[in-house]
C-alpha angles and dihedrals in degrees: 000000000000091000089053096044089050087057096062091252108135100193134042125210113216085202091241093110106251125104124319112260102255101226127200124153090264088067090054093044091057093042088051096052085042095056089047097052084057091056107039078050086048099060094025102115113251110264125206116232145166146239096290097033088059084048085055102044082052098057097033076058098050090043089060096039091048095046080047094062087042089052090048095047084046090061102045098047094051103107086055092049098049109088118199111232 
C-alpha cells in the first residue's frame, strides 16, 4: 500500500471484483498502530484471569472493534465531510 501510495496511485484492486481500496496515509497509519497492537497481544505472557477479567477483556474487545468501524466510516466518509470555504 505504501508503494503504491508513494506512486501517486490513490486506490488498490485486490483483484476480487468489488471496488477498488481507496488508500491515504491515514489508512496506513491505522494499519500501522493495528499491526503493532498484534503483535504487542501476540508476545505479551498469558495471564490468568477470572470471570470478570475475561468480561472485561470482551468488552474492552468490542470497544475497540466497534471505535474501529467508527474510525473506518469516518474515513470514508471524509471528502463529504469536508466543506470549501
Amino acid at each position: 500500500m505504501g508503494q503504491v501510495l508513494r506512486s501517486g496511485r490513490r486506490a488498490v484492486d485486490c483483484g476480487c471484483g468489488g471496488v477498488p481500496q481507496l488508500i491515504s496515509p491515514a489508512l496506513l497509519a491505522r494499519n500501522a498502530i493495528l499491526a503493532v497492537l498484534a503483535v504487542a497481544l501476540a508476545v505479551l505472557p498469558p495471564v490468568p484471569m477470572g470471570p470478570a477479567g475475561a468480561a472485561v477483556s470482551v468488552l474492552g474487545g468490542l470497544t475497540l472493534w466497534a471505535l474501529l468501524g467508527l474510525g473506518e466510516a469516518i474515513h470514508a466518509n471524509t471528502r463529504h465531510l469536508r466543506r470549501p470555504g
